[in-house]
C-alpha positions, 0 to 999 in steps of 0.5 A: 136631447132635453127630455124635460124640455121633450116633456114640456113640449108634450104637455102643450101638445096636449093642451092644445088638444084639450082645447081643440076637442073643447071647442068641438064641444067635446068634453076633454080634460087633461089630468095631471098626474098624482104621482111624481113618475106617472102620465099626464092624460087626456081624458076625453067622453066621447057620447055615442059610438058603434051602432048602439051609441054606446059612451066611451070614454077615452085616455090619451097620453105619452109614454115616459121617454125612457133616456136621453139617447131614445129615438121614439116615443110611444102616444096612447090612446085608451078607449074604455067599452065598459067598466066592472065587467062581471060576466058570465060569458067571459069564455067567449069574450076572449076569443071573440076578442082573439078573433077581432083583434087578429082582423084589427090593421092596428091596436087590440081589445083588452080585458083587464081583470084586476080593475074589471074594464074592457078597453081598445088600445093603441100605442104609437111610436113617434119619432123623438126629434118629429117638430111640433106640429108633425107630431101634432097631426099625428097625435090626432092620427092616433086618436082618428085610427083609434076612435074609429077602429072601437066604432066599427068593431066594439059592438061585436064586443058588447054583444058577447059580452051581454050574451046577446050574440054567439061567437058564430055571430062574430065569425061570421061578421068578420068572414061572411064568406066563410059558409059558402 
């Protein structure tokens, strides 16, 4: 295997999902990377999500190859609910991220508390030797599952972190069979 030829072929793939989003009148740009071993990203904005219509905004990228002899090849999907996440209910956020991401079929709700952004993530490993255009369906998959698992779930998220809702509110929308 040629991983400089593999990375080519990714960065085309991605282009042409820039321009496939484009023409959806999504805006979408691909961002190459500031330094020399970083990821080339799909930067998408995706306007109304979840019942609220929140924005999001989401990154997608390959994860690096990591030899010659690798088999497969991680595609990420990055899905950021909000930025400078000052809260004073982060207690309960992270268990009612626990709680929704043991619901999740794939993918999780993270917390990142050094750059202070809430954000749904999914990596996928893809097989290294798929052809162009199996892969391309299922880099679109990926951005599908990971678009529509934030919809469903990201209002519950949202909701604890303003402190709007309990975590009894999430129990329940998750289980409301569990009273009875």
């Amino acid at each position: 295997m040629n991983i400089s030829e593999k990375k080519q072929e990714r960065h085309e793939l991605l282009e042409r999902m820039e321009d496939d989003l484009q023409k959806d009148l999504i805006a979408a740009k691909l961002n190459t990377p500031e330094e020399e071993n970083g990821h080339e990203i799909l930067s998408v904005m995706y306007d109304a999500l979840g019942m609220e219509e929140d924005p999001v905004f989401g990154e997608f990228y390959f994860l690096d190859i990591p030899d010659e002899e690798a088999e497969v090849q991680h595609f990420c999907a990055t899905l950021t609910l909000a930025d400078d996440v000052e809260s004073e209910h982060l207690p309960e956020l992270f268990e009612a991220m626990s709680y929704i991401n043991a619901a999740l079929p794939c993918g999780s709700y993270r917390l990142d508390m050094d750059k202070k952004y809430l954000s749904f993530h999914l990596a996928v490993p893809l097989s290294i030797d798929m052809d162009k255009e199996a892969l391309y369906e299922e880099m679109h998959i990926v951005l599908a599952n990971a678009i529509s698992i934030c919809d469903v779930y990201m209002d519950l998220i949202l909701k604890i972190m303003a402190g709007t809702e309990t975590l009894d509110y999430v129990k329940e929308v998750l289980n409301p069979m569990r009273n009875e």
